[in-house]
C-alpha positions as CSV (number, residue, x, y, z in Angstrom):
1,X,-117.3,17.9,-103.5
2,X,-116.1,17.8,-99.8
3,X,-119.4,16.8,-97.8
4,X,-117.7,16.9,-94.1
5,X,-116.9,19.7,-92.4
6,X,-113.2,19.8,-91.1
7,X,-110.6,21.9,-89.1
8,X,-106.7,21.2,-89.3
9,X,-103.9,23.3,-88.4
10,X,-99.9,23.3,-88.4
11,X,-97.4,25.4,-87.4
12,X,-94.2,26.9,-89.4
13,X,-90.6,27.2,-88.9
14,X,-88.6,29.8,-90.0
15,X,-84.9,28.4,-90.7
16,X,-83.5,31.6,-89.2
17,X,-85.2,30.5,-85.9
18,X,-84.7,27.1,-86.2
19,X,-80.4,28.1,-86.5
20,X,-80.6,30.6,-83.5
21,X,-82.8,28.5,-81.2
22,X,-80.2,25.3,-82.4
23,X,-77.3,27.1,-81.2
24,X,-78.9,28.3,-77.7
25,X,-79.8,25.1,-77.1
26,X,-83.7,26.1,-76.4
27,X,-86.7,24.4,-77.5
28,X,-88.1,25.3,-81.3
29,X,-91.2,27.7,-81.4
30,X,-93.5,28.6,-83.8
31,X,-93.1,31.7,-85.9
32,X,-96.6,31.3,-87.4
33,X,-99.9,29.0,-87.7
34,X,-102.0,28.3,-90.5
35,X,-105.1,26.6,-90.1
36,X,-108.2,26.0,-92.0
37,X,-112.0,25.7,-91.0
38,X,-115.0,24.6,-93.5
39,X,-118.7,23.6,-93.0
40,X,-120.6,22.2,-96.5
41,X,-123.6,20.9,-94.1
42,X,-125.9,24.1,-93.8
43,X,-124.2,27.5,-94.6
44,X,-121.2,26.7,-96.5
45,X,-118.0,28.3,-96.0
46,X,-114.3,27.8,-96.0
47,X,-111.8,30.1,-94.2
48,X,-108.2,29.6,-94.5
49,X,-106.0,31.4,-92.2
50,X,-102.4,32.3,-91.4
51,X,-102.2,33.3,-88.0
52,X,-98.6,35.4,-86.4
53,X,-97.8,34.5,-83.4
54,X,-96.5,37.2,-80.9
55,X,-97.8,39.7,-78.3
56,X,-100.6,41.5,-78.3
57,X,-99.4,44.3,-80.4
58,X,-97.4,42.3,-82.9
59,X,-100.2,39.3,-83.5
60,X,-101.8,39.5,-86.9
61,X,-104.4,37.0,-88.8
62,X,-104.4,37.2,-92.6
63,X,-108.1,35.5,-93.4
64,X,-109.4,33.7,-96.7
65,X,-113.0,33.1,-97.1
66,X,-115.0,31.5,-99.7
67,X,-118.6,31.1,-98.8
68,X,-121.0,29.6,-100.9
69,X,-123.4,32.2,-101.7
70,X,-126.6,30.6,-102.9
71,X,-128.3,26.8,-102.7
72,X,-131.3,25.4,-103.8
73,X,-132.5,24.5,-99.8
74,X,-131.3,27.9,-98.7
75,X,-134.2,30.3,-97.7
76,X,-131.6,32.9,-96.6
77,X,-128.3,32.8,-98.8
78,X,-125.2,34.0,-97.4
79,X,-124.2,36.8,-98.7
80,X,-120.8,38.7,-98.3
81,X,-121.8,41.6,-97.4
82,X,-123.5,39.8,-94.5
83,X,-119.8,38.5,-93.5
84,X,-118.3,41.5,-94.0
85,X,-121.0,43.7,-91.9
86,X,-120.7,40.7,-88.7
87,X,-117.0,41.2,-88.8
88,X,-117.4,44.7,-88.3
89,X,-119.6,44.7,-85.9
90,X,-117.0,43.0,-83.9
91,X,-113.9,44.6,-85.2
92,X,-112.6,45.4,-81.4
93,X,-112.1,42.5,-80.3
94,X,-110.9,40.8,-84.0
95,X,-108.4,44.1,-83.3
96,X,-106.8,42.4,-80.1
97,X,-107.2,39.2,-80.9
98,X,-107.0,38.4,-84.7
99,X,-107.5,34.3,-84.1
100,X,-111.0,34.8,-83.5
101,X,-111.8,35.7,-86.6
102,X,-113.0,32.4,-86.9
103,X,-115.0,31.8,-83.5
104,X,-116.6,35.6,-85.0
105,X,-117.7,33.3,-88.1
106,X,-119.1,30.5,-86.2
107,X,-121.0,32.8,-83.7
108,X,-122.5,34.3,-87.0
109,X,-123.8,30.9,-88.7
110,X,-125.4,30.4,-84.8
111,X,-127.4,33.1,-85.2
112,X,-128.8,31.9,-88.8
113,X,-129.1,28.7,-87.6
114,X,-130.4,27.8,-84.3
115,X,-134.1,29.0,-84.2
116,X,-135.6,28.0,-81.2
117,X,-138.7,30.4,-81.1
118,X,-139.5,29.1,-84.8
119,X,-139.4,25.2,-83.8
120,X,-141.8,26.4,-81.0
121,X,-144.0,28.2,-83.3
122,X,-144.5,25.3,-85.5
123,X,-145.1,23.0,-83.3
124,X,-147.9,25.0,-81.6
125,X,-149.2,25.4,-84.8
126,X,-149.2,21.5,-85.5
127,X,-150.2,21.1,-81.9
128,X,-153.3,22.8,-82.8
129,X,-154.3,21.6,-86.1
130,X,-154.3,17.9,-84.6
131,X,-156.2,19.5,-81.9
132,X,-154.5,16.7,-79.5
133,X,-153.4,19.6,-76.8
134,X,-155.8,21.1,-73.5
135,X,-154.4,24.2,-74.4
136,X,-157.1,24.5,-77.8
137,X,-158.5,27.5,-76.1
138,X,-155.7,29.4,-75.7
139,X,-154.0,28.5,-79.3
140,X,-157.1,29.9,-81.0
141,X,-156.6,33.1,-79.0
142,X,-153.4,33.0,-80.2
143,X,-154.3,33.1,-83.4
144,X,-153.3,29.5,-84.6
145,X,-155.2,28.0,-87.1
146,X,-158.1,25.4,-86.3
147,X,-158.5,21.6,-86.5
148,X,-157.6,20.8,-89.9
149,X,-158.3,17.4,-91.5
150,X,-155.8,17.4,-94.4
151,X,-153.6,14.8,-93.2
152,X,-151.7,15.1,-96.4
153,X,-150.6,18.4,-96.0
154,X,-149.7,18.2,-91.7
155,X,-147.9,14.9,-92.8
156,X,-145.8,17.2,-94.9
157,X,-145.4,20.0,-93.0
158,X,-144.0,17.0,-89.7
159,X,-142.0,16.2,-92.2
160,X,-140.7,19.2,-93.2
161,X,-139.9,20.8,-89.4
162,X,-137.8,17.2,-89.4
163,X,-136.0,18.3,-92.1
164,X,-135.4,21.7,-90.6
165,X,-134.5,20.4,-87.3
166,X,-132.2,17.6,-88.5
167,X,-130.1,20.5,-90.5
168,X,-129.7,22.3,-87.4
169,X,-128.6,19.3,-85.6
170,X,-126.2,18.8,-88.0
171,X,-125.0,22.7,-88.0
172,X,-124.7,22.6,-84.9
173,X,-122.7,19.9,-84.0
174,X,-120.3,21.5,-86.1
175,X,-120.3,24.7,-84.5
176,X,-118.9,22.6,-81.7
177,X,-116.5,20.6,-83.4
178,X,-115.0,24.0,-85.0
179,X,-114.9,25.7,-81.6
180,X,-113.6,23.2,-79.2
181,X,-110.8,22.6,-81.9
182,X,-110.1,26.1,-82.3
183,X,-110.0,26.3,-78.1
184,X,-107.2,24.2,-78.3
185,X,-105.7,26.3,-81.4
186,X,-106.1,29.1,-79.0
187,X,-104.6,26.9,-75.8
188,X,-101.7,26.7,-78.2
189,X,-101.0,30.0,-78.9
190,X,-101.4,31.7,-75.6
191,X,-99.3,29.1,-74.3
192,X,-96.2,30.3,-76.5
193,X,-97.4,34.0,-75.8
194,X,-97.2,33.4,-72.0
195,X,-93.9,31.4,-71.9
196,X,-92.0,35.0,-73.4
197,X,-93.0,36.7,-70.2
198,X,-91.3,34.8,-67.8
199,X,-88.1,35.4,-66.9
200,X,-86.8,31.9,-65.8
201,X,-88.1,29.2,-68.1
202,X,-86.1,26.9,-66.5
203,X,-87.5,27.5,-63.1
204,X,-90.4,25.1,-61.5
205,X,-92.2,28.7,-61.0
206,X,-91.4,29.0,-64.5
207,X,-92.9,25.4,-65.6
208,X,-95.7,25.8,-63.4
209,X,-96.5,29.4,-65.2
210,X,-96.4,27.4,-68.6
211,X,-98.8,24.6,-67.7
212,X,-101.3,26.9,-65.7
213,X,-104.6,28.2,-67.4
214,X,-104.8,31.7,-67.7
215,X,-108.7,32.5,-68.0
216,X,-108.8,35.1,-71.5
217,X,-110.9,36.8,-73.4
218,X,-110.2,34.8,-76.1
219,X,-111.6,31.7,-74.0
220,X,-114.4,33.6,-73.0
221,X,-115.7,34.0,-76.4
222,X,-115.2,30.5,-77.8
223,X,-116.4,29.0,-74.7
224,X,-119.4,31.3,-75.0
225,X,-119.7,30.0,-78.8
226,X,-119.6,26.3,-77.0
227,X,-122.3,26.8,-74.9
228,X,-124.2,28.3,-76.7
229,X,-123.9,25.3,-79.4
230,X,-124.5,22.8,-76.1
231,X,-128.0,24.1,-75.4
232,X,-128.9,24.3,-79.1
233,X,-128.3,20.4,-78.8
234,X,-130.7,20.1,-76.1
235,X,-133.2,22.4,-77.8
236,X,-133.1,19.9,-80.5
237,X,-133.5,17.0,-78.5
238,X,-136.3,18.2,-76.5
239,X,-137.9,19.2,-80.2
240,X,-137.5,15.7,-81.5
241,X,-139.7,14.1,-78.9
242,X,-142.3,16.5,-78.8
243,X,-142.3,16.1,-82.5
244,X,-142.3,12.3,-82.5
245,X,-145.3,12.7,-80.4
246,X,-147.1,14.5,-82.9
247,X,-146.6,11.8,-85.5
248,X,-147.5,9.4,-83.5
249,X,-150.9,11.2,-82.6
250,X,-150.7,12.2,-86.1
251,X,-151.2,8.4,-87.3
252,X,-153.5,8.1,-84.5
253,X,-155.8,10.1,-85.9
254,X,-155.5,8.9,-88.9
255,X,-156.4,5.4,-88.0
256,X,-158.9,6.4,-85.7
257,X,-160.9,7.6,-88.9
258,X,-160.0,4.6,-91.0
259,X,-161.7,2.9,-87.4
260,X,-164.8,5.2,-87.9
261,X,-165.0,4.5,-91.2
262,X,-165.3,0.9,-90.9
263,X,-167.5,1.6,-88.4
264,X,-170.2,3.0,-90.9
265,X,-169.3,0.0,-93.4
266,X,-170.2,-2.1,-90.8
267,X,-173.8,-0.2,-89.7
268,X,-174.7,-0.1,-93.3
269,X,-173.7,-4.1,-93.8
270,X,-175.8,-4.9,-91.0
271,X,-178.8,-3.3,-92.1
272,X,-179.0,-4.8,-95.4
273,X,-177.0,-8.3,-95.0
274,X,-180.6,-9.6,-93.5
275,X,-183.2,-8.5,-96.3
276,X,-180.4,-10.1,-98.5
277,X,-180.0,-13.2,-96.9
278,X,-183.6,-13.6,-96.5
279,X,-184.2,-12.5,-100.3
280,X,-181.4,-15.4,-101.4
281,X,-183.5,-18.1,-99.4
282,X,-186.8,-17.1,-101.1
283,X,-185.3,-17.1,-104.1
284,X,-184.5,-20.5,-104.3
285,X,-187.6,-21.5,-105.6
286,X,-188.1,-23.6,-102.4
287,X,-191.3,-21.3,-101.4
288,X,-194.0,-20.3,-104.0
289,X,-195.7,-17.4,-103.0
290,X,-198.0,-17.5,-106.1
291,X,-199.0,-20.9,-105.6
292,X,-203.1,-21.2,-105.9
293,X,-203.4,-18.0,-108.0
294,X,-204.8,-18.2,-111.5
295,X,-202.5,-18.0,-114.0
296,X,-204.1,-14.7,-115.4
297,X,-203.8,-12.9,-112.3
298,X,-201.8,-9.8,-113.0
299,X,-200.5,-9.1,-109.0
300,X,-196.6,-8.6,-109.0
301,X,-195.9,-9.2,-104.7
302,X,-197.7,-11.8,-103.5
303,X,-199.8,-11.4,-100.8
304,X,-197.2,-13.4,-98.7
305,X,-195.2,-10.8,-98.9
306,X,-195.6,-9.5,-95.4
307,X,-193.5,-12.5,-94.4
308,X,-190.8,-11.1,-96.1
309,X,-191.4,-7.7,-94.3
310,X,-191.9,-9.5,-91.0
311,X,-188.3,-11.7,-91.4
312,X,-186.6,-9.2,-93.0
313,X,-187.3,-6.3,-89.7
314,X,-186.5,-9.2,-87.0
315,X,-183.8,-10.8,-88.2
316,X,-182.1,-6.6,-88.4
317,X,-183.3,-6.1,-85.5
318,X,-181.6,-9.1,-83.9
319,X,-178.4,-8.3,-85.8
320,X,-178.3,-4.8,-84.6
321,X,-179.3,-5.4,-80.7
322,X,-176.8,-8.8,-81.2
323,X,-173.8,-6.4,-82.4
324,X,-174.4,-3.6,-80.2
325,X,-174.6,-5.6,-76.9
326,X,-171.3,-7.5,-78.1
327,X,-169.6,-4.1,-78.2
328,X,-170.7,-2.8,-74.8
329,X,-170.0,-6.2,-73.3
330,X,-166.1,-5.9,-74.7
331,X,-166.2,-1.9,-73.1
332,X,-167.6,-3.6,-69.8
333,X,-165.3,-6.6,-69.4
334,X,-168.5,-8.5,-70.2
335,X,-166.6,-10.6,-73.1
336,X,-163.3,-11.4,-73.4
């Protein structure tokens, strides 16, 4: 299956022209143009068309379309109807200019595709379940949902509005390919149509008419298809960083309680690491507690055992004043 989109034209010759312009000695021109556009990326559709060159009244497009109805990633599948109903919605100017039955097409999958409201939407909504923004206050007025603490799930749904935004990257980019190359399809064609009205080809007046651009309708519309495709680009790129800065505060948050965490690991070690260490040395038989008692005495703690109390409180104490003025010394500057 074809996975890039693509655009290619040519033009035919009639041999009946080809005799008569041979024998006036003039320069060959196209009869007719065929030319075909496909996108497999994010709506997928192939047009193939066969395009009659003449005036305004004699110019004719003769359109094939296949479009690729349903997908697994597809929310929306594009339906023919659809199609059919967007091509009549613009059926006066497809009546004066056939050829743009294509930039009609492309102006269609635009609208589908290029959601700038929704990437906005989503990020505020990410924006305030990280709870990273000033504007909390106003989000929750807004009705956007709270802090949340699943990390899972925003991880999935950063990923996911990548996705989405990658696609229409990619669909957009395409919408420009197609419609600068159909500008110069269009360049072509008005060129020939403009070279039948003047009346001395041969003339510089008549070579200067030729070259000149003549500002169309038909220009008008593609360019408006361009630009619109430009700023979609930018969208997307201004969408990108602001969502590469919610990952990153994403994963910020996420180590930040791994860093808590170890925090309480670390209050809870200190507490007990000195009754332990003090329990290992008297349990090394090098002090006996019991020693002087009668062998029939029946008293399970020794009545040395307020040492043990005694050590075991200073030596946490020590440890906990020790730690906690080593951590406000490395806020302060203090150390290190």
């Amino acid at each position: 299956m074809v996975t890039q989109s693509f655009f290619e034209h040519h033009f035919n010759f009639f041999s009946a022209n080809l005799a008569v312009n041979a024998n006036s000695g003039s320069t060959d021109r196209p009869t007719h143009l065929e030319f075909a556009a496909g996108n497999y990326e994010y709506d997928a559709f192939l047009l193939l068309l066969r395009h009659k060159r003449g005036d305004s009244s004699s110019a004719s497009t003769k359109c094939l379309r296949f479009l690729k109805e349903y997908d697994q990633l597809k929310h929306t599948p594009l339906h023919l109807a659809a199609v059919r109903a967007y091509l009549q919605e613009h059926e006066n100017i497809l009546t004066r200019h056939p050829l743009l039955i294509i930039n009609v097409v492309l102006s269609m999958l635009q609208a589908r595709a290029q959601e700038y409201v929704r990437w906005r939407q989503e990020l505020y909504s990410i924006e305030a379940r990280l709870g990273i923004t000033r504007n909390l206050d106003g989000l929750r007025r807004s009705l956007y949902p709270d802090v949340d603490y699943d990390f899972t799930g925003l991880n999935a749904d950063l990923a996911g509005i990548a996705r989405m935004i990658i696609d229409n990257e990619l669909s957009a980019s395409t919408i420009l390919e197609h419609a600068e190359a159909l500008q110069r399809v269009v360049a072509i064609c008005e060129k020939y149509e403009r070279a039948a009205a003047v009346p001395a080809r041969n003339s510089p007046a008549g070579a200067a008419w030729e070259e000149s651009f003549v500002t169309s309708e038909q220009f008008e519309e593609i360019n408006s298809t361009i630009t619109r495709a430009k700023l979609c680009l930018k969208h997307v790129k201004m969408t990108q960083d602001v969502l590469q800065s919610l990952t990153a505060a994403l994963y910020n948050r996420i180590n930040k309680q791994d860093t808590q965490s170890m925090e309480t690991i670390a209050v809870v070690t200190l507490l007990f690491l000195p009754a332990t260490f003090v329990s290992a040395i008297f349990s090394t038989g090098i002090f006996r507690f019991h020693a002087g008692e009668a062998d029939g005495n029946g008293r399970v703690i020794s009545r040395f055992g307020w040492i043990y109390l005694m050590l075991c409180l200073l030596l946490t104490s020590l440890t906990l004043v020790g730690g906690w003025c080593g951590t406000c010394g490395e806020e302060c500057g203090w150390i290190g």
